[in-house]
C-alpha positions in Angstrom: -66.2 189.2 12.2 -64.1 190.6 15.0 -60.8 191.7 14.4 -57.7 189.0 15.2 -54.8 191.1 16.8 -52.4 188.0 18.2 -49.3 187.3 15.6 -50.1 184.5 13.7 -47.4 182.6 14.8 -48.3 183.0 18.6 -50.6 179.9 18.6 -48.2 177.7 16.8 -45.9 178.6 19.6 -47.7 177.4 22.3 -48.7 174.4 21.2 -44.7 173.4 20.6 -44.0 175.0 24.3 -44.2 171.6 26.5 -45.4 172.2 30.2 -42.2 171.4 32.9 -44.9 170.2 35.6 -41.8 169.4 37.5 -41.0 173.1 37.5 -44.0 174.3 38.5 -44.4 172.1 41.1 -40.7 172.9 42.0 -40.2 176.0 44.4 -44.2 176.9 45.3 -44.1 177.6 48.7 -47.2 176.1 50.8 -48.4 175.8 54.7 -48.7 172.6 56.5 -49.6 172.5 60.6 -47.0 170.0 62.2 -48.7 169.7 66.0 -50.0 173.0 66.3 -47.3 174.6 64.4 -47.2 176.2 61.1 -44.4 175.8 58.8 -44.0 176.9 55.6 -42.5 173.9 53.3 -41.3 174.7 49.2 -39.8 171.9 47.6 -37.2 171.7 45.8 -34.9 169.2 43.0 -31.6 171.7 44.8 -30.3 171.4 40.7 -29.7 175.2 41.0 -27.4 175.2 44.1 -23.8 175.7 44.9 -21.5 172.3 43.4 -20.0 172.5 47.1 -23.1 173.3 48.9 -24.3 170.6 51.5 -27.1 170.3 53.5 -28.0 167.9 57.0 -31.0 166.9 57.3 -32.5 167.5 61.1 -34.5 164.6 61.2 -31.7 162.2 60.5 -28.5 163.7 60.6 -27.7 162.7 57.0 -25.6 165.0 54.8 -26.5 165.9 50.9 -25.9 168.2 48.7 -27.4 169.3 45.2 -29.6 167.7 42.8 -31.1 166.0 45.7 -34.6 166.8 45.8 -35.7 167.6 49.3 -38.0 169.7 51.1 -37.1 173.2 53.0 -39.3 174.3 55.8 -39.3 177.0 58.6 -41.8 177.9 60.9 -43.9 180.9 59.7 -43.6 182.6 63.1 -39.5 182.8 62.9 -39.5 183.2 59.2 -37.1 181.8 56.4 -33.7 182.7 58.4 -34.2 180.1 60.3 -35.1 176.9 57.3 -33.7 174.0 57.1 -33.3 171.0 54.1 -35.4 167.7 54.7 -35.1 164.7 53.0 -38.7 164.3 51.3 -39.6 161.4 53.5 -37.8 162.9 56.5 -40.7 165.8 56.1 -43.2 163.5 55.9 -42.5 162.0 59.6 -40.9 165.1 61.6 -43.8 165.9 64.2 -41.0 168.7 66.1 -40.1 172.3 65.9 -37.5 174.2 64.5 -35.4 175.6 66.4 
């Protein structure tokens, strides 16, 4: 019988260890095409920003700030200087560019 080298307690311990799906899911950057244009888009639940940090959203002008979950995006061409925060659904219909 082959040799066990894991502590014993190591299985215990990840069976109590729930999955956050939420922060998984949370912060993985992806690509989407938007009319020829690639963006890359992360999402995020903004829990870890700034108290006084506040965001517009250029699709529909609205200010908010953290614990707002939202969507950041910036062309891949012009890189992540130039992001800005979404509203989720805001994302969902902006067809434009960033400029």
């Amino acid at each position: 019988m082959p040799r066990n080298n894991r502590p014993k307690n190591s299985k215990r311990q990840a069976e109590e260890e729930e999955l956050d799906l939420e922060r998984v899911r949370s912060g993985i950057a992806r690509t989407e095409v938007k009319n020829g244009t690639e963006f890359t888009v992360q999402t995020t639940a903004g829990r870890s920003a700034e108290e006084t940090k506040r965001w517009i959203c250029p699709y529909c002008q609205v200010s908010f700030g953290p614990g707002i979950s939202h969507v950041v995006a910036w062309e891949s061409a012009a890189g992540p200087t130039q992001r800005r925060h979404f509203h989720n659904n805001c994302w969902k219909k902006f067809q434009g560019r960033i400029i």
